[in-house]
N, C-alpha and C positions, 0 to 999 in steps of 0.2 A: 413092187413099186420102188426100185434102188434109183434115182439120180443120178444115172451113170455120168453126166458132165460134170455134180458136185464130185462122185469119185474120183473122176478122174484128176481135177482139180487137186485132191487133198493127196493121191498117188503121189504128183509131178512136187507135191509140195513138201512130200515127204521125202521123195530123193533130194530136193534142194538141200534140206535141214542133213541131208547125211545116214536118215533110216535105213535099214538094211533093202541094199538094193535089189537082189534076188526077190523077196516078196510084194517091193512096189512097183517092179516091173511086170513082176507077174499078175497080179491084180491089176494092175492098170493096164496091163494087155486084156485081158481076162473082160475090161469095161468096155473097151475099145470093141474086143469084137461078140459081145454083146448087143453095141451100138450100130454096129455094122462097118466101124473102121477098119476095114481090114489090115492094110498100109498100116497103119499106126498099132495096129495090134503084132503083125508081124514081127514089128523090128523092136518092140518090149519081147514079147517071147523070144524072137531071137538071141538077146542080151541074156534074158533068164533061163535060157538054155545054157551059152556058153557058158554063164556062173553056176550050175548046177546038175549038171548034163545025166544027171541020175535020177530025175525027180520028172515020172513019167506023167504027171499030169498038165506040167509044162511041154514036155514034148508032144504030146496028145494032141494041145491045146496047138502049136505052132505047125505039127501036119495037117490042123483041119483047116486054120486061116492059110497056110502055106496053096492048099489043094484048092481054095475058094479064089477064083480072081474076078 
């Protein structure tokens, strides 16, 4: 039962404030395509790709939204 539009909310509100951007992008991709945002999920993981390009559960995550259109 997660609120993924309250998540995503507090995500987008945490890169505002400056929190570590790698994990609010990636969770707030992670809601996004949950939600079925694809598009919007893609281009958080793709960001948290480039910041972290070793961290296979972000790439994981951005092949399967990638391969979904």
């Amino acid at each position: 039962g997660m609120d993924r539009g309250r998540a995503v909310h507090h995500y987008s509100e945490a890169l505002r404030l400056g929190y570590d951007e790698f994990w609010a992008r990636f969770n707030r991709g992670s809601a996004y395509e949950a939600d079925g945002k694809l598009g919007q999920a893609r281009g958080d993981l793709a960001r948290a790709v480039e910041l972290k390009p070793a961290h296979a559960a972000a790439r994981e995550l951005l092949a399967k939204v990638s391969a979904t259109r």
